[in-house]
C-alpha positions as CSV (number, residue, x, y, z in Angstrom):
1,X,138.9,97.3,79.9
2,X,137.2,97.0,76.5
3,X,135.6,100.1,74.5
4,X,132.3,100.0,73.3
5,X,133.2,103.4,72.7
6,X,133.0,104.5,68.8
7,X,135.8,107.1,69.3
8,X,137.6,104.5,71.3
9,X,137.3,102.2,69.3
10,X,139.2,103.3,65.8
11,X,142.0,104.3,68.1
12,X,145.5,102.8,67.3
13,X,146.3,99.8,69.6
14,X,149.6,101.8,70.6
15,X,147.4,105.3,70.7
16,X,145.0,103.3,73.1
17,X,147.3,101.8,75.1
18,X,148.6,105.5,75.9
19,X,145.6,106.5,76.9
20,X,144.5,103.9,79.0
21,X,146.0,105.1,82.5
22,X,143.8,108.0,82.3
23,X,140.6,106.4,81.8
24,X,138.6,105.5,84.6
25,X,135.0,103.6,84.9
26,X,132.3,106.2,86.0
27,X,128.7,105.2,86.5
28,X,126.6,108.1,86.1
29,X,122.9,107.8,87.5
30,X,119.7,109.1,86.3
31,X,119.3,113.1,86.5
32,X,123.1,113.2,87.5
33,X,124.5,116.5,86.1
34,X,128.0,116.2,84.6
35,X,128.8,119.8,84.0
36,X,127.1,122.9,84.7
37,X,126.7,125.4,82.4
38,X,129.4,128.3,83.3
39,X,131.5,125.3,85.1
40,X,135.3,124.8,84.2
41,X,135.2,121.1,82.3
42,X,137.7,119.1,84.4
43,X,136.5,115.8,82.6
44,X,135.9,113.6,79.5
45,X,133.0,111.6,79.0
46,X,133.8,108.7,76.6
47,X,130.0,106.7,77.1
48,X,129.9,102.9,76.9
49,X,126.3,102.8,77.2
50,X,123.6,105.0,78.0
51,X,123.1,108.3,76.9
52,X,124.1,112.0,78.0
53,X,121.8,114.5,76.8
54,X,122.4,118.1,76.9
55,X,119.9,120.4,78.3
56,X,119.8,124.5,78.1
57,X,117.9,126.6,80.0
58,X,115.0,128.3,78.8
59,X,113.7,131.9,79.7
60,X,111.2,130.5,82.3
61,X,113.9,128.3,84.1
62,X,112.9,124.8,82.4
63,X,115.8,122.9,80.7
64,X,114.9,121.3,77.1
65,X,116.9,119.3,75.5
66,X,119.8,119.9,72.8
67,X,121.5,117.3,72.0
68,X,122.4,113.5,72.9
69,X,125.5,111.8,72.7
70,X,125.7,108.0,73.0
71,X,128.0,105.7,72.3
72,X,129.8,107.2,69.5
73,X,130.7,110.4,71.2
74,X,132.5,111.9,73.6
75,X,131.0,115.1,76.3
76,X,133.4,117.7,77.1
77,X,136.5,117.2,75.2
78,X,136.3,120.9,73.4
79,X,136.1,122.4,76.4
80,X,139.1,120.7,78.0
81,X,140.7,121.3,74.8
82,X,139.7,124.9,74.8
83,X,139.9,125.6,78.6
84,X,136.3,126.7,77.7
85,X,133.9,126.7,80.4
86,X,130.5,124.5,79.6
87,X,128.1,125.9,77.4
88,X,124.9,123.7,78.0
């Protein structure tokens, strides 16, 4: 598996290799939702390709948009970290 990954990427070759049996290959589809706001995070996005974006709910109940993370970031690692549940 290679890393087009930007965090990934500048890992150490042994810091990488450590890692490695954790990762997994997830294909995430249009309009998927990853987490839910209020949701324990039980996952790390690392994307290849594509693009997450972030979405909060307004009063109204519409969602708009508050961020995108692409290639060179990484969804949900504070909250696993933190044991935080998702804020967006």
């Amino acid at each position: 598996m290679s890393f087009t990954n930007h965090m990934l990427r500048v890992l150490s070759a042994p810091s990488a290799e450590a890692l490695r049996p954790w990762l997994e290959p997830v294909v995430i589809k249009p309009d998927q939702v990853v987490y839910r706001m209020g949701d324990p995070v039980e996952h790390v996005y690392f994307v290849q390709s594509g693009l997450l974006c972030r979405l909060a709910l307004i009063e109204d109940g519409r969602s708009v948009g508050v961020g995108v993370i692409g290639r060179e970031g990484v969804a949900g690692a504070t909250n696993v970290l933190s044991r935080h549940p998702s804020y967006h």
